[in-house]
Structure formats: C-alpha cells, structure tokens
N, CA, C and O atoms as a MOPAC input file, in Angstrom:
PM7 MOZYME 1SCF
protein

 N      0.83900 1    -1.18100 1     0.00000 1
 C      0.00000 1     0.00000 1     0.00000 1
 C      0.88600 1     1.24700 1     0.00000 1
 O      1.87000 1     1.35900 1     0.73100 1
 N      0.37200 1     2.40700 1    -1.08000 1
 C      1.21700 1     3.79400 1    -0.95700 1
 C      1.30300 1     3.75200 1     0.76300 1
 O      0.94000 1     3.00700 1     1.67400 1
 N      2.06500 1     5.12100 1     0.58000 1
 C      2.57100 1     5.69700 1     1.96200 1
 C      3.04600 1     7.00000 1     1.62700 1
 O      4.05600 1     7.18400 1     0.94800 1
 N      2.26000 1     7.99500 1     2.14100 1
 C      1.98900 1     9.59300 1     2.05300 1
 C      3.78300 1     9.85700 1     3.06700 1
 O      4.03600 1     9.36900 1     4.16900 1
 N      4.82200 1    10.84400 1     2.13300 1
 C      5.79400 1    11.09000 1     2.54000 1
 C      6.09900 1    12.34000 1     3.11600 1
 O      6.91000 1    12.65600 1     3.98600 1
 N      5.09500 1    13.13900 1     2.29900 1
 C      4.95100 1    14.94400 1     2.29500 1
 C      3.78100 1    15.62900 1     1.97100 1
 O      3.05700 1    15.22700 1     1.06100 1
 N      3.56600 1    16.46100 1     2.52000 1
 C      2.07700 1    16.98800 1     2.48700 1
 C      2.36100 1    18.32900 1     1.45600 1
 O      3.44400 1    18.90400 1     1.57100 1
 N      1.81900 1    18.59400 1     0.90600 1
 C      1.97600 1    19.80600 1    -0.39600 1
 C      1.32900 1    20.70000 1     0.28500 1
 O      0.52200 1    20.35700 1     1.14900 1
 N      1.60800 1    22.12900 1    -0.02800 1
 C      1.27000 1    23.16100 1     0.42900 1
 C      1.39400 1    24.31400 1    -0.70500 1
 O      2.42700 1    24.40600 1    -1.36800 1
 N      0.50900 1    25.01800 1    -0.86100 1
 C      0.42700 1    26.42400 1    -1.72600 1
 C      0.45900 1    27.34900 1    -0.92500 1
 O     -0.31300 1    27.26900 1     0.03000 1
 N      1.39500 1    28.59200 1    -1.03900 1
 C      1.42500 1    30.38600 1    -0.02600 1
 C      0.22700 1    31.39200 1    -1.18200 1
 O      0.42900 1    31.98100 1    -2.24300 1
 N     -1.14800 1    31.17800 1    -0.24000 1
 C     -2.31400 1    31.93000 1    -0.87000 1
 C     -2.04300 1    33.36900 1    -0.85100 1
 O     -2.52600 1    34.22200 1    -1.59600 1
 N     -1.14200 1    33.53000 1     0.17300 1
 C     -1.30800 1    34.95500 1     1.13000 1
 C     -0.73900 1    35.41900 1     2.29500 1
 O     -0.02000 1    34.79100 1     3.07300 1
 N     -1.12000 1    36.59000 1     2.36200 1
 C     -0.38600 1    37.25500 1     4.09500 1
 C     -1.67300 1    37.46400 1     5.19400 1
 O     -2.89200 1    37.52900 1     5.03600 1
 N     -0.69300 1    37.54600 1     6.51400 1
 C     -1.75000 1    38.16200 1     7.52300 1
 C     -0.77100 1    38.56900 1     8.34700 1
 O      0.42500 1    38.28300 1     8.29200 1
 N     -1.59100 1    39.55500 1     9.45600 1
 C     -0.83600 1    40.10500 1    10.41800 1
 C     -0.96900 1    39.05400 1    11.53100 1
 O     -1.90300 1    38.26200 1    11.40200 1
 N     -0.19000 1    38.93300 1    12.58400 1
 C     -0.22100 1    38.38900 1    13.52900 1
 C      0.48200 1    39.23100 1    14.39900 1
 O      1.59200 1    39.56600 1    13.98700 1
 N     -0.04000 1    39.88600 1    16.04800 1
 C      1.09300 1    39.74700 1    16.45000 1
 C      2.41000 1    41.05600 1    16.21000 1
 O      3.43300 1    41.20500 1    16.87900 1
 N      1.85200 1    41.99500 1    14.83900 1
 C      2.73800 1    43.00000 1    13.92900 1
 C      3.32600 1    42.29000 1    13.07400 1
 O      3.59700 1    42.84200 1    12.00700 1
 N      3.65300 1    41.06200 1    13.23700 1
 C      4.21800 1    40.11700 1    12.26000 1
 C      3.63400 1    39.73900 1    10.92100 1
 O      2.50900 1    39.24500 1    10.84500 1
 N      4.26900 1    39.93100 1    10.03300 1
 C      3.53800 1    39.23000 1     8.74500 1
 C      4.00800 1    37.76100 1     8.92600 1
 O      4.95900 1    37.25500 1     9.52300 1
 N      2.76300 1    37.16400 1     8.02700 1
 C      2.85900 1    35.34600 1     8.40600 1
 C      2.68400 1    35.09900 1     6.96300 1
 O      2.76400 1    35.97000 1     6.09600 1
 N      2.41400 1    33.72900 1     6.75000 1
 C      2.07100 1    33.88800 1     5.37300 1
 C      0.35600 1    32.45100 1     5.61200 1
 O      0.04700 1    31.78100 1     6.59700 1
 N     -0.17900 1    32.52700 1     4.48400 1
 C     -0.97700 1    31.94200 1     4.55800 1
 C     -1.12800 1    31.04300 1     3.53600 1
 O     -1.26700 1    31.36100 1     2.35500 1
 N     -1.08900 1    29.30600 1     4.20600 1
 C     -0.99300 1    28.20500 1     3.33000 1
 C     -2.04200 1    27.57100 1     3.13600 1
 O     -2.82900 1    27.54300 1     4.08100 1
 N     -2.47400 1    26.74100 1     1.67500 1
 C     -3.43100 1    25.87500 1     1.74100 1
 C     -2.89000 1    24.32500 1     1.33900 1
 O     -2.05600 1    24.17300 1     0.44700 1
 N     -3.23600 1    23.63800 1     1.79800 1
 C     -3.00000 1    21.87600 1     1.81000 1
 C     -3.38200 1    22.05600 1     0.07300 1
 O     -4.25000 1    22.86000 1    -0.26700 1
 N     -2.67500 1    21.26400 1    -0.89200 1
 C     -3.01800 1    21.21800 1    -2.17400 1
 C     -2.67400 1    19.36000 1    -2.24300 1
 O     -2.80300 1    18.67200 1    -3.25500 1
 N     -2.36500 1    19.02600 1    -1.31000 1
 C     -2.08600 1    17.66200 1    -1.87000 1
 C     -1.13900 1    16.65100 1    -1.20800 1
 O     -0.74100 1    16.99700 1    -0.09600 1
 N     -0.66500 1    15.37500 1    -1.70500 1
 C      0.37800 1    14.63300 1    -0.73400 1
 C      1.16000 1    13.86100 1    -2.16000 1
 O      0.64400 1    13.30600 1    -3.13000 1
 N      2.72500 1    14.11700 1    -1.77800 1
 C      3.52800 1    13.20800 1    -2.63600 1
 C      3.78000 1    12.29500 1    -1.51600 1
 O      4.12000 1    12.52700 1    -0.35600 1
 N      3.39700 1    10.60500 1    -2.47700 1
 C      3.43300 1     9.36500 1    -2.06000 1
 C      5.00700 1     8.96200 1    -2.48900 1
 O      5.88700 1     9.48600 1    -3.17300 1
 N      4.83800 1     7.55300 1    -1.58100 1
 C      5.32300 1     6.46400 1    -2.06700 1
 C      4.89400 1     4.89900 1    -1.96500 1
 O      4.51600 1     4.28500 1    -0.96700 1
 N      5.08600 1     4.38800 1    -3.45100 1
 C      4.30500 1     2.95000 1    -3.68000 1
 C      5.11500 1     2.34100 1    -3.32600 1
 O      6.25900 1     2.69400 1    -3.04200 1
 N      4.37000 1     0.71600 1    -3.26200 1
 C      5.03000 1    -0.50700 1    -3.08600 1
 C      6.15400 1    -0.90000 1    -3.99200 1
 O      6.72900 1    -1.97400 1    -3.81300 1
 N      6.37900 1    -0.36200 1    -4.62900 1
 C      8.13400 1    -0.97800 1    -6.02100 1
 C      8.67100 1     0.74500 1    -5.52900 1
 O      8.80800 1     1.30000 1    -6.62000 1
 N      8.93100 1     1.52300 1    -4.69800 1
 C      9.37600 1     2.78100 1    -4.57300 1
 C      9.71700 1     3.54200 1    -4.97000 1
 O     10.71300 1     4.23100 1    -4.75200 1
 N      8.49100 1     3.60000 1    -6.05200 1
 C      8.13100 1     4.95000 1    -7.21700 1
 C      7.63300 1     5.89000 1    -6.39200 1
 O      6.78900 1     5.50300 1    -5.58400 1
 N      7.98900 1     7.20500 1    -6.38900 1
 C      7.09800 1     8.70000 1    -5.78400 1
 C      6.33100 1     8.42500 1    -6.67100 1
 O      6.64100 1     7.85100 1    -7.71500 1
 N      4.67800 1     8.99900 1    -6.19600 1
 C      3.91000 1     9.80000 1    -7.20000 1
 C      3.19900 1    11.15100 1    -6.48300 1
 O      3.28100 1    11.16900 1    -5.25500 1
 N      2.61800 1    12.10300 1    -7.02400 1
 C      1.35600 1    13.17600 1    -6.73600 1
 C      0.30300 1    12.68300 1    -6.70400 1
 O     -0.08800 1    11.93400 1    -7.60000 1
 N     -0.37800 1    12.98200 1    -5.69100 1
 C     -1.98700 1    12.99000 1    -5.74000 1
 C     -2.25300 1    14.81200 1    -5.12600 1
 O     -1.79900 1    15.34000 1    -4.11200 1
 N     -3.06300 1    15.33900 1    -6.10000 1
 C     -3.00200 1    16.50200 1    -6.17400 1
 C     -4.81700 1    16.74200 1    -5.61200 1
 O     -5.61600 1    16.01300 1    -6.20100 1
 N     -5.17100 1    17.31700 1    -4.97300 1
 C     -6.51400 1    17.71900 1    -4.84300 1
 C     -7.51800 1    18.34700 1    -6.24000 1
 O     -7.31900 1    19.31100 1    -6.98000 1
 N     -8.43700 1    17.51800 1    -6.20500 1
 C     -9.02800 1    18.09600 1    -7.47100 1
 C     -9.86200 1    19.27400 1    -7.53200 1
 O    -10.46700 1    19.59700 1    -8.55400 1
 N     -9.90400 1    20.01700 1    -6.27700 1
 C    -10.01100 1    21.49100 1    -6.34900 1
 C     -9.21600 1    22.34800 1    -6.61700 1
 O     -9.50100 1    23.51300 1    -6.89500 1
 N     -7.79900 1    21.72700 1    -6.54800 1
 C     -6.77500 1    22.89300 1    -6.67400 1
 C     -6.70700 1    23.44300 1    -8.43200 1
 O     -6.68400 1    22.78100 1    -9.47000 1
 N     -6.68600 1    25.19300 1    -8.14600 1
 C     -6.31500 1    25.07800 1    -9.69300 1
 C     -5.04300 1    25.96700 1    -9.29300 1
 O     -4.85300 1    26.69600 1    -8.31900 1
 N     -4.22700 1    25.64200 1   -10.41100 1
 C     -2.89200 1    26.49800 1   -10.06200 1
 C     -2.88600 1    28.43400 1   -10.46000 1
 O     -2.15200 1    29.29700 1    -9.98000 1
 N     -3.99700 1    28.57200 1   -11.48900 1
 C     -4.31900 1    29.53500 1   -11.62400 1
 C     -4.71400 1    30.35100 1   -10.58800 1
 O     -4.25200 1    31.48900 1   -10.50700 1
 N     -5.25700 1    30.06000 1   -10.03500 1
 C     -5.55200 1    30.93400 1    -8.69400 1
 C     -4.87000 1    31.48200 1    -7.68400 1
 O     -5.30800 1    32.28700 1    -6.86200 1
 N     -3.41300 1    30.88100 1    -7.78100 1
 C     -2.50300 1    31.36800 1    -6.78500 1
 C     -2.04500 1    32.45100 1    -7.41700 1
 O     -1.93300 1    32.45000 1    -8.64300 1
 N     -1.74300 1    33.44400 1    -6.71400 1
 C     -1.19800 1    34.78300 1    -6.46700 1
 C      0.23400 1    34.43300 1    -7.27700 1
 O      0.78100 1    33.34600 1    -7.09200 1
 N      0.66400 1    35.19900 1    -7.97100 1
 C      2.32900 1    35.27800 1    -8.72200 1
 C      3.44200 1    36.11800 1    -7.54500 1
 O      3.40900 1    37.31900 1    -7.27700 1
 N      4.06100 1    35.44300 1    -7.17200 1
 C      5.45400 1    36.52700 1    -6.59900 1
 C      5.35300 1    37.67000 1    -7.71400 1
 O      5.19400 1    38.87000 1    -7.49100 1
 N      5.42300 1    37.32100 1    -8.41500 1
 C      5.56000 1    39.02800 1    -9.66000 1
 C      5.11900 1    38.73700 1   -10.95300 1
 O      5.29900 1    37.63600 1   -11.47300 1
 N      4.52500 1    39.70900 1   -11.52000 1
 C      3.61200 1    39.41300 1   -12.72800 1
 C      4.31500 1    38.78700 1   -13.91900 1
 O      3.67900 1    38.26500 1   -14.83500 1
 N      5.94700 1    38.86300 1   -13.88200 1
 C      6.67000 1    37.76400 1   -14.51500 1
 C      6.78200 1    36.41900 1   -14.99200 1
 O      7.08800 1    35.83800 1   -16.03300 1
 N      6.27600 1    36.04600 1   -13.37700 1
 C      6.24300 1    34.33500 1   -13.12900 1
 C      5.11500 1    33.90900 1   -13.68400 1
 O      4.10800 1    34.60400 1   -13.81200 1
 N      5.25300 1    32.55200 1   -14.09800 1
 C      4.58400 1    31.84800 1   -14.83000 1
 C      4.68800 1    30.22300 1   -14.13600 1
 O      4.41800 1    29.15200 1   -14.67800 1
 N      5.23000 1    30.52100 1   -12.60300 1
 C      5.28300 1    29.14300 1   -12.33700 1
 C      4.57900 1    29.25800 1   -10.73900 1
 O      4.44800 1    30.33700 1   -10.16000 1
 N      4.21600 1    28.10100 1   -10.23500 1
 C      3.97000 1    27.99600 1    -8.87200 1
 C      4.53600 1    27.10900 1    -8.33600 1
 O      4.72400 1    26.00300 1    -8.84300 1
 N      4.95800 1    27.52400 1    -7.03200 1
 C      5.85900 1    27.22500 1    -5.75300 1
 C      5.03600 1    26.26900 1    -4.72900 1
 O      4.21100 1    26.80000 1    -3.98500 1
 N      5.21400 1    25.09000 1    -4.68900 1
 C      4.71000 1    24.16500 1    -3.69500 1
 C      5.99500 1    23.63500 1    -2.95100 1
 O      7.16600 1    23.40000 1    -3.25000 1
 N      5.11500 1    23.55900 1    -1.72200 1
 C      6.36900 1    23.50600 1    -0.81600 1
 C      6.07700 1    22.10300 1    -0.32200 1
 O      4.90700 1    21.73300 1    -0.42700 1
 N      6.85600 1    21.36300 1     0.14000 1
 C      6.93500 1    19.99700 1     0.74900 1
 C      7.19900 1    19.87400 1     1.92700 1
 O      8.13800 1    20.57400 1     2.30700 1
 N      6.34100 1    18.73600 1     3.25800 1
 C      6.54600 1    19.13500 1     4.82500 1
 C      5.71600 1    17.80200 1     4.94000 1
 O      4.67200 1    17.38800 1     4.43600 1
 N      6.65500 1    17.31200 1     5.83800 1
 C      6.51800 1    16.12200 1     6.35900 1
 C      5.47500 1    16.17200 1     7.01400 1
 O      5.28100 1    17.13500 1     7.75700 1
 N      4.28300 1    14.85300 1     6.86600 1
 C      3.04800 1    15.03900 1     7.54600 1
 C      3.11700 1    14.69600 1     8.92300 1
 O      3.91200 1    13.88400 1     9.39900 1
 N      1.97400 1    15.55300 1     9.75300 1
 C      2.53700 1    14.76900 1    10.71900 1
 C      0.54900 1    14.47000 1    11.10700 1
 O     -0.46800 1    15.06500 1    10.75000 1
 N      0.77000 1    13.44900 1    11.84600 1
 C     -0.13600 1    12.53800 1    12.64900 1
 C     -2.11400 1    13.35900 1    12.24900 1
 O     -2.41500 1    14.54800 1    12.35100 1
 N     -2.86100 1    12.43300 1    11.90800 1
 C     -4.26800 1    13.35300 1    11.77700 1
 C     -4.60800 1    13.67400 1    13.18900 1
 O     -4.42000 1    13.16500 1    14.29300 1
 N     -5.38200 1    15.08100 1    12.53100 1
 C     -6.07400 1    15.31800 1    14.01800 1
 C     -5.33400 1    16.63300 1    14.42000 1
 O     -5.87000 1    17.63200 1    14.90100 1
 N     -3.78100 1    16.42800 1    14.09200 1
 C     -3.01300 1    17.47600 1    14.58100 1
 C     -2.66700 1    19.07300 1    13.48200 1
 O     -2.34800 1    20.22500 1    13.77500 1
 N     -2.95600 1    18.30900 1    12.07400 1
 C     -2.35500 1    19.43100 1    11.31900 1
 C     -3.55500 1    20.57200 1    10.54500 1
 O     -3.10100 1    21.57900 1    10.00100 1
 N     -5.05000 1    20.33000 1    10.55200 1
 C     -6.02600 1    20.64700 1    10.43400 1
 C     -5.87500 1    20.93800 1     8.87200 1
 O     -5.95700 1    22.09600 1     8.46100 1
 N     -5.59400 1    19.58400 1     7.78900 1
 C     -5.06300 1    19.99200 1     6.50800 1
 C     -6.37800 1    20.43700 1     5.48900 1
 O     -7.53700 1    20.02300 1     5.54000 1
 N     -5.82100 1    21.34300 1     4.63200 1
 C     -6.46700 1    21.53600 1     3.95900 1
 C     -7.23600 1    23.26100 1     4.41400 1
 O     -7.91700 1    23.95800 1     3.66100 1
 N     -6.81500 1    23.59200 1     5.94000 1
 C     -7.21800 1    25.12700 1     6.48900 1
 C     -6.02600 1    25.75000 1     6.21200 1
 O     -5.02900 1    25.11300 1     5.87400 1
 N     -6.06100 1    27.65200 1     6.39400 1
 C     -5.37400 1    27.79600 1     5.78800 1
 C     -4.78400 1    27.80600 1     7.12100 1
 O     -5.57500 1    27.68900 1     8.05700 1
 N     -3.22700 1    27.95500 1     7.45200 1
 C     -2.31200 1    28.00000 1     9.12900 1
 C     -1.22200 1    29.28500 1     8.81600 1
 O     -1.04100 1    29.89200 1     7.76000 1
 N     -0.60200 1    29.45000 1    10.08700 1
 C      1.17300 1    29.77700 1    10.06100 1
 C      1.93800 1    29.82200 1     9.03300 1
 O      2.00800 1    28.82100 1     8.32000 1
 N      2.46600 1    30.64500 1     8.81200 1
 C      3.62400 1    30.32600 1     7.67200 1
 C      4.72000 1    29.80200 1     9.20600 1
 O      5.87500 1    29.70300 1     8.79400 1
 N      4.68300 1    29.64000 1     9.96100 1
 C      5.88500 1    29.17500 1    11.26000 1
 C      5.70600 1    27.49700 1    10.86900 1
 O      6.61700 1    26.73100 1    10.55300 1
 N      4.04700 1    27.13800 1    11.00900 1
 C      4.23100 1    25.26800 1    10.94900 1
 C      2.96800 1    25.35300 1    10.02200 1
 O      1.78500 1    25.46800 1    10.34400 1
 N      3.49100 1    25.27100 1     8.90200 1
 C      2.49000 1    25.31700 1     7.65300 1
 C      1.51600 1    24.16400 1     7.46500 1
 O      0.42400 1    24.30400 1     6.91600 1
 N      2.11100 1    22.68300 1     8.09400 1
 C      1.17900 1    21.60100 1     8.64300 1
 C      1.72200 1    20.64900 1     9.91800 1
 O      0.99800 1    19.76900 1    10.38300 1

C-alpha cells in the first residue's frame, strides 16, 4: 500500500499576527510512495494552479512547498495555518 511522505502546500497569502507578517498556506495535496518505490502526486481536485497569487507578474510558475506530515487530528489539513508550521 502507498505511503503519504509529504504533504503539499500552496502560499495563498499574508496576515498580520502579532505585527508580524505570516504567510498563509493551503494543503493542495500529498507526494506518495508505492510498493516498487516509485514517488507519485496525488493533487486535490479542487486545486487550480491559476488561482494562486504570482510573486511578480513575470512568473509563470507555482511554488509548492513539501513538509513532512505529521499525525491526523493534529495538522487541520487543507485550512489555511502559520507560515511558522504550515502543517
């Protein structure tokens, strides 16, 4: 059976916290690993990549970040959190 290695994350945005700017993440997905120890993506089928915000009207790419999952219950995936513990 797969086995979820990293939890995917998209930066939607900012907020204040605190005076602090944070940033604001959404869960987009989990890179696996199968039984013969191929990685693959399983990507959420709500996500569209269009919708994320550009660092600068230049870019033409989006930035997903990778973070070890940790335990359900604890990381509330898929809300947006912290840019400190993004899950």
């Amino acid at each position: 059976m797969a086995k979820r290695v990293y939890d995917l994350a998209v930066r939607v945005g900012e907020y204040q916290k605190n005076g602090e700017t944070k940033g604001r993440f959404v869960s987009v997905g989990s890179m696996m690993v199968g039984d013969d120890g191929g990685h693959f993506i399983m990507l959420n089928r709500t996500f569209n990549p269009a919708g994320v915000p550009p660092k600068d009207l230049s870019s033409d790419s989006v930035l997903i970040g990778c973070y070890p999952p940790k335990p359900k219950g604890e990381n509330g995936a898929g809300k947006a959190t912290d840019s400190d513990v993004p899950f």
